[in-house]
C-alpha positions in Angstrom: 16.3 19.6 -4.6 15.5 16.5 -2.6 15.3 13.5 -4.2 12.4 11.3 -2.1 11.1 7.9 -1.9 7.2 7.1 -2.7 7.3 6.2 0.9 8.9 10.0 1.6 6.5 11.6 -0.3 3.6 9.7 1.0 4.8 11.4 4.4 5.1 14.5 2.8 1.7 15.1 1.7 0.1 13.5 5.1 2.0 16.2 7.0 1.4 19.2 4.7 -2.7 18.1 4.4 -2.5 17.7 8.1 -0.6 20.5 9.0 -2.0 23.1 6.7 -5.5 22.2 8.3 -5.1 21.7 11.8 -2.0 23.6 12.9 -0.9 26.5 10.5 -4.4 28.2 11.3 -3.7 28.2 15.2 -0.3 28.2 16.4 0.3 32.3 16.1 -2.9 32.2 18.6 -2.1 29.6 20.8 1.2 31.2 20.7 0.2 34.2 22.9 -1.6 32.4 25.6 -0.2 33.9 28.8 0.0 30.6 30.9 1.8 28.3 29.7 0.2 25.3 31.7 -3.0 26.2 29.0 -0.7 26.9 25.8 -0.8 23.1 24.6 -3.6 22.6 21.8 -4.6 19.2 22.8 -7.1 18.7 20.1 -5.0 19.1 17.2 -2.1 17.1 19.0 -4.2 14.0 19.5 -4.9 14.1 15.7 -1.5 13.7 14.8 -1.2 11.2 17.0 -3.4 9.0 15.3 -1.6 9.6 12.1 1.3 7.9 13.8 3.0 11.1 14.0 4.6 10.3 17.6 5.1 6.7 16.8 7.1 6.7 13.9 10.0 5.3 15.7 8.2 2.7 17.4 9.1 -1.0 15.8 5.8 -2.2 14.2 6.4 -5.3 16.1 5.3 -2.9 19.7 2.5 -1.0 17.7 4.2 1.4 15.7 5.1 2.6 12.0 8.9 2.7 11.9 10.5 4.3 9.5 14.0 4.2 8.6 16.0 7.0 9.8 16.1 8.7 6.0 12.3 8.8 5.9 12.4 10.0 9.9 14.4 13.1 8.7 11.8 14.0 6.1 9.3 13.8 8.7 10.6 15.9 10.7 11.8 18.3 8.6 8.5 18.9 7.1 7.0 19.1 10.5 8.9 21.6 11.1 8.6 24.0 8.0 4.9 24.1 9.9 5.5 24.4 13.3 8.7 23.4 15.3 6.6 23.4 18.4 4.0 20.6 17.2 7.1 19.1 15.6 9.3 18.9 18.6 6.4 17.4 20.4 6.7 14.3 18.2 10.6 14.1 18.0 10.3 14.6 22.2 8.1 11.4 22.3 10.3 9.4 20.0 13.2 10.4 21.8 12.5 9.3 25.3 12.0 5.5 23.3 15.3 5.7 22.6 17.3 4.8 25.8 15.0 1.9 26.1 15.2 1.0 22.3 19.1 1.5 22.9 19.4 -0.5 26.8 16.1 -1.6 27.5 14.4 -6.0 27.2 11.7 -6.5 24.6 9.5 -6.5 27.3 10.6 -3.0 28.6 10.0 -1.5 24.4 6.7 -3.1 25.1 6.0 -1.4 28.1 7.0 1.7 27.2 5.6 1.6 23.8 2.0 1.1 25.0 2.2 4.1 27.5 2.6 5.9 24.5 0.0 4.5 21.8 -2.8 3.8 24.3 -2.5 7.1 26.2 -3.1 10.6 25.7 0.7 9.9 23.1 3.3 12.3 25.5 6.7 10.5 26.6 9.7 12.7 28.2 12.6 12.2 28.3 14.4 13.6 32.2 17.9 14.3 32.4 18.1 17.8 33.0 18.6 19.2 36.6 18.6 22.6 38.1 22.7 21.7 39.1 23.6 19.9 35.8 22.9 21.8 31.9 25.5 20.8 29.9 27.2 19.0 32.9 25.0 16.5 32.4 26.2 14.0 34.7 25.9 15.7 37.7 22.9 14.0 38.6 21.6 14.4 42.1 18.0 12.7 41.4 18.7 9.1 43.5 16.9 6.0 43.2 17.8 3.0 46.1 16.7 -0.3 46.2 13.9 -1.2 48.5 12.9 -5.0 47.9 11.5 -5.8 44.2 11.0 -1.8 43.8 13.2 1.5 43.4 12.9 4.5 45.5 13.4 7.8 43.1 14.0 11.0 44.6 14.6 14.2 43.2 14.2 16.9 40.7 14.6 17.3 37.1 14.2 20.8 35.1 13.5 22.3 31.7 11.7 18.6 30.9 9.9 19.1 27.1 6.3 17.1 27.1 6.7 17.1 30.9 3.6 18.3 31.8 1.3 15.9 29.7 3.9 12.2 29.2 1.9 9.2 30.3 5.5 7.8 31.3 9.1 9.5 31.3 12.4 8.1 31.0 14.1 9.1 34.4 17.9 9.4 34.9 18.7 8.6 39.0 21.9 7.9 40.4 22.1 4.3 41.9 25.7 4.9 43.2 27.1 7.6 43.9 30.4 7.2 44.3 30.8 5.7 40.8 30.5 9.0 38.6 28.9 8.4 35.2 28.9 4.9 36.1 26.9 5.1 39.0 23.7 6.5 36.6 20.8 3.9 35.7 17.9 5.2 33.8 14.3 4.3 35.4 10.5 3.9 33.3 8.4 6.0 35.7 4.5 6.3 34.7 3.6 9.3 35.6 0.5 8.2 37.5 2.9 6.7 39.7 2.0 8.4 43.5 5.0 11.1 44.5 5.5 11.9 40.9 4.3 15.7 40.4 4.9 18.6 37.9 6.3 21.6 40.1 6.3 24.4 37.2 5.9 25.3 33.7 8.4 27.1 32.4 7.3 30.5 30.6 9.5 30.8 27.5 10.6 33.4 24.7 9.3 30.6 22.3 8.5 27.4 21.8 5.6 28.2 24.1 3.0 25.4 22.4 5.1 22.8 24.0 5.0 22.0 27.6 9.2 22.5 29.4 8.6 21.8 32.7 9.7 20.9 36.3 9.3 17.5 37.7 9.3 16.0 41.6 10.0 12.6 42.6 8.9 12.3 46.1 9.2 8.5 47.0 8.0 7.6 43.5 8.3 3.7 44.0 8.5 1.6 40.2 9.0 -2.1 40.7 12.5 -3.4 39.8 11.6 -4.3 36.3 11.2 -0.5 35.1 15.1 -0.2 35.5 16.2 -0.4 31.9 18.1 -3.4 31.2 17.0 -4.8 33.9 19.5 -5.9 36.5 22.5 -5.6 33.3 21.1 -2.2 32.8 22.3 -1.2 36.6 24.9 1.9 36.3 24.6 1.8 32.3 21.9 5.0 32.5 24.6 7.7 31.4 25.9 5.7 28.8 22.1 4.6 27.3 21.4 9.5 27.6 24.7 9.7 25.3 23.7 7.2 22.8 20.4 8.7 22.8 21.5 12.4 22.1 24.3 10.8 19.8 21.1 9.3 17.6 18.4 12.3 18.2 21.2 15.0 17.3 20.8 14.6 13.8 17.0 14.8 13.7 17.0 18.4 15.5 19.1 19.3 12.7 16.3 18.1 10.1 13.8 20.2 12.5 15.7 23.0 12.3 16.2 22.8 8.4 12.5 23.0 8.5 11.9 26.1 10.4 14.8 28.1 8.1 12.8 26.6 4.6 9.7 28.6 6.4 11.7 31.5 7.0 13.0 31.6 3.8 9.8 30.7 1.8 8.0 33.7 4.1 10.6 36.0 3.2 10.8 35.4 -1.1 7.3 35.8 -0.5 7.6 39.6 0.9 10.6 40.7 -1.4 8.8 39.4 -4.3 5.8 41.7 -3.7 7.4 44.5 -1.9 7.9 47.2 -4.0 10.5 50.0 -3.4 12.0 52.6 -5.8 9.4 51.2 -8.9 10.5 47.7 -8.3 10.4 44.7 -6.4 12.7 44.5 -3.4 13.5 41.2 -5.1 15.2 42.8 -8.0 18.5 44.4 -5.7 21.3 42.7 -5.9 22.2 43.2 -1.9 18.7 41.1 -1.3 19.5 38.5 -3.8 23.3 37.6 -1.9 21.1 37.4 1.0 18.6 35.3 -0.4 21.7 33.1 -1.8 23.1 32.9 1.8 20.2 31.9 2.9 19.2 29.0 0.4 22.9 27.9 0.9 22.9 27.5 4.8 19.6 25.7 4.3 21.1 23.3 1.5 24.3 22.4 3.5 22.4 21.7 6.6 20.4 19.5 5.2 23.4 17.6 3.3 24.9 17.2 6.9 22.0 16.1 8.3 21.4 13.5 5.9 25.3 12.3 6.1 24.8 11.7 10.0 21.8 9.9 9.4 23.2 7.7 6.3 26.5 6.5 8.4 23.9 5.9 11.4 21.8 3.7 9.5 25.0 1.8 7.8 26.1 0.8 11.5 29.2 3.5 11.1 30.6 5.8 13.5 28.8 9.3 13.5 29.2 11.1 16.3 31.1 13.4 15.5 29.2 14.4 12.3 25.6 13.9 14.4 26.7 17.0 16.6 28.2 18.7 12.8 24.4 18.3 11.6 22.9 20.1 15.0 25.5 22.5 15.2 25.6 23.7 11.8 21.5 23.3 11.5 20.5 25.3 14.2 23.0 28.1 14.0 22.0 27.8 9.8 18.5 28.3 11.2 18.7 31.2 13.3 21.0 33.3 11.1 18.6 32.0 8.6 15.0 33.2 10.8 17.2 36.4 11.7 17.6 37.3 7.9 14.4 36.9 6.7 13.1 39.2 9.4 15.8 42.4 8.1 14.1 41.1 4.8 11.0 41.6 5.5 11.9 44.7 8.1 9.1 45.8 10.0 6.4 43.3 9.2 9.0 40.4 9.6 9.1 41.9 13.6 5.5 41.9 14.3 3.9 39.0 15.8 0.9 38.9 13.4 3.9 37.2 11.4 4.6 34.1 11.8 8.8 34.7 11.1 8.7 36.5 14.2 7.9 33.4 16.1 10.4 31.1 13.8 12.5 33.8 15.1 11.8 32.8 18.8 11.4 29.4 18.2 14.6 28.7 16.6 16.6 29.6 19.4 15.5 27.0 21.6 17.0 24.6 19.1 20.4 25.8 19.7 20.2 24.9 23.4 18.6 21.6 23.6 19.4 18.2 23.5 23.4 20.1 24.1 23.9 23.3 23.6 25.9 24.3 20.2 29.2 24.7 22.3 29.1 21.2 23.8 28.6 20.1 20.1 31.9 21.6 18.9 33.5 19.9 21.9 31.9 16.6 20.4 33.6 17.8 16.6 36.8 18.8 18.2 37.5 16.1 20.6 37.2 13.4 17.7 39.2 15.6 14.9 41.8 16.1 17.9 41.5 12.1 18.6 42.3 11.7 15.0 39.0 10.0 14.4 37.2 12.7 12.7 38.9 12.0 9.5 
C-alpha cells in the first residue's frame, strides 16, 4: 500500500486520465514501426508536455512545476505502469537538467530550462561513446578554446531523446592529460551548425524512444554554455556522477512501474484462465509466484523510496541510489519474465502488451550504469565501511 499525499494523488489521477487516453491505446502499434527514426508518437508526447510532464524537475522560478523528489518517484512510477518508453522520455529530459541544476549559474538553469519549455520539450543527456560504456570516462569527444567560443569535436552513442532534444548536455574533454579531471560538460543547442544525428539505433525494446548517435563537427557554443562557467572548467565528470548518483533512484521507481503492469496483466489472466475446472489462480505453485512477484515489487519500491528520503534530507545515498536501480530493475525483469510463464503462450505474443514490458524492461538494467557497475557502487562503500 502506498500512503500518498493530496499533492501525489493529484499526479496520480493526471497521469492515469492522461495515459489511459492518449498512450495505452497506441504504444503496442507504434511499437512495431520498422524505422525507428518514425517510431516516436509526437502528438501524444507534446501533450504531456504541456501537463508539465517533462518539467517537473524544473524550479518554478525557470518555468517549471518542481516537485519534491517523493512526489517525482510517484510520477514516475505511474508513468511507467503505462508505458516506460513515454516515461523514460520524461525522466531523459529531467535528467540532462541535472548537471546544470548540480554545476551550472542561474543564468545557465535559465538557459537551459527555456530550450526545454519553449521548444518541441526533448533534452539529452551525452556521455556515452562508442570507446567508453561503463568506462565512462574515457571520453574522446574534445572541446578547445577558440576566443569567447568552444570548439566540440566528436561522437557520442546510444544518446536517449537524441534524435528530437532542442539542446543536450555534452561531455568533452578540455584536457587531456588530466583524466577525469580534464572533463567539462558543454550546453549545445542542437540547432547549433556541425551538430548532426548520425543513426538511430534499432532496439529489442524501448523502441518509442529515440537512442541515437550524435556528431560534433566544429559545433562552436560561446564560452558561457560551459557549465559553471569558467569554475565549471574540468568539473564535467564530477557534475555526470552526481547526476547518475541523483537519477538512479528514479529508474528504480520506473522500473517498479513496469513490474506493477506485469503483475496486474498477469492476476488478470490467472484469474480467468481456467484449467482442470478451475481458475489457474486457485494452484498453489501460481499463488508462490504471484507472492514473489508482489514481494520484489514491494521491496523495490521501499528502496527506492529510502534513496530518495536520505537524498532529499541532504544525507549520503549513494550507495543505496545504485541498491534502488539494482534491485528495481533486476525485480522488474524477473518480475516481466514471470508473468509471461504465467500467462504462457498469450503472455509471448505481441498482441500483449507483457511481451513488450518484457522487452522494455531490459533496457532498464543497462542504462544510466549497467546493474554490475551498481554492485561496484554497493560494494565499494560496504568495503569502505561507509555502507553501514
Amino acid at each position: 500500500m502506498r500512503l500518498l499525499t493530496e499533492e501525489q494523488k493529484h499526479w496520480v489521477e493526471v497521469i492515469g486520465d492522461f495515459c489511459k487516453k492518449e498512450i495505452e491505446p497506441i504504444m503496442l502499434d507504434w511499437d512495431k514501426v520498422v524505422d525507428p527514426s518514425k517510431a516516436i508518437p509526437f502528438e501524444p508526447y507534446a501533450k504531456a508536455f504541456k501537463l508539465g510532464l517533462n518539467s517537473f524537475e524544473i524550479p518554478k522560478e525557470y518555468g517549471g512545476n518542481k516537485v519534491d523528489l517523493a512526489t517525482a518517484e510517484v510520477m514516475y512510477e505511474e508513468m511507467g505502469y503505462y508505458d516506460g518508453n513515454f516515461a523514460s522520455v520524461m525522466q531523459t529530459t529531467n535528467l540532462a537538467l541535472k548537471p546544470i541544476l548540480i554545476g551550472g549559474t542561474p543564468e545557465q538553469v535559465q538557459y537551459f530550462s527555456k530550450h526545454i519549455l519553449e521548444g518541441k520539450g526533448y533534452a539529452a543527456f551525452a556521455l556515452t561513446e562508442p570507446q567508453s560504456g561503463s568506462d565512462a570516462s574515457n571520453v574522446k569527444t574534445t572541446a578547445v578554446k577558440d576566443g569567447d567560443e568552444w570548439v566540440i569535436n566528436g561522437e557520442k552513442c546510444f544518446i536517449t531523446n537524441g534524435g528530437e532534444a532542442d539542446i543536450v548536455c555534452v561531455f568533452a574533454s578540455t584536457d587531456p592529460t588530466a583524466g577525469t579531471k580534464g572533463i567539462s560538460a558543454f550546453m549545445v543547442p542542437t540547432s547549433t551548425p556541425g551538430f548532426s544525428v548520425t543513426k538511430y539505433e534499432d532496439k529489442s525494446g524501448f523502441r518509442t524512444i529515440s537512442t541515437c548517435s550524435l556528431k560534433f563537427d566544429n559545433v562552436r557554443v560561446p564560452a558561457a554554455n560551459l557549465v559553471g562557467g569558467e569554475a565549471g572548467l574540468g568539473k564535467g565528470f564530477g557534475f555526470a556522477m552526481k547526476t547518475l548518483d541523483k537519477s538512479r533512484a528514479c529508474v528504480g521507481a520506473l522500473a517498479v512501474g513496469i513490474a506493477r503492469r506485469a503483475l496486474d496483466e498477469a492476476i488478470a489472466f490467472v484469474k480467468e484462465r481456467v484449467t482442470f475446472g478451475a481458475p489457474v489462480s486457485k494452484r498453489q505453485g501460481i499463488q508462490w509466484m504471484i507472492a514473489d512477484m508482489a514481494t520484489k515489487i514491494e521491496a523495490s519500491r521501499q528502496l527506492v523510496s529510502h534513496a530518495n528520503d536520505l537524498q532529499s534530507k541532504g544525507l549520503p545515498f549513494s550507495k543505496e541510489a545504485a541498491m534502488a536501480k539494482m534491485f528495481a530493475t533486476q525485480s522488474a525483469m524477473e518480475v516481466c519474465t514471470d508473468a509471461i510463464q504465467l500467462m504462457g503462450g498469450k503472455g509471448y505474443m505481441k498482441e500483449d502488451c507483457v511481451e513488450k514490458l518484457f522487452r522494455d524492461i531490459k533496457a532498464y538494467c543497462i542504462f544510466e550504469g549497467t546493474n554490475q557497475i551498481q554492485k561496484i557502487v554497493i560494494s565499494g562503500a560496504v568495503l569502505s565501511g561507509k555502507g553501514h
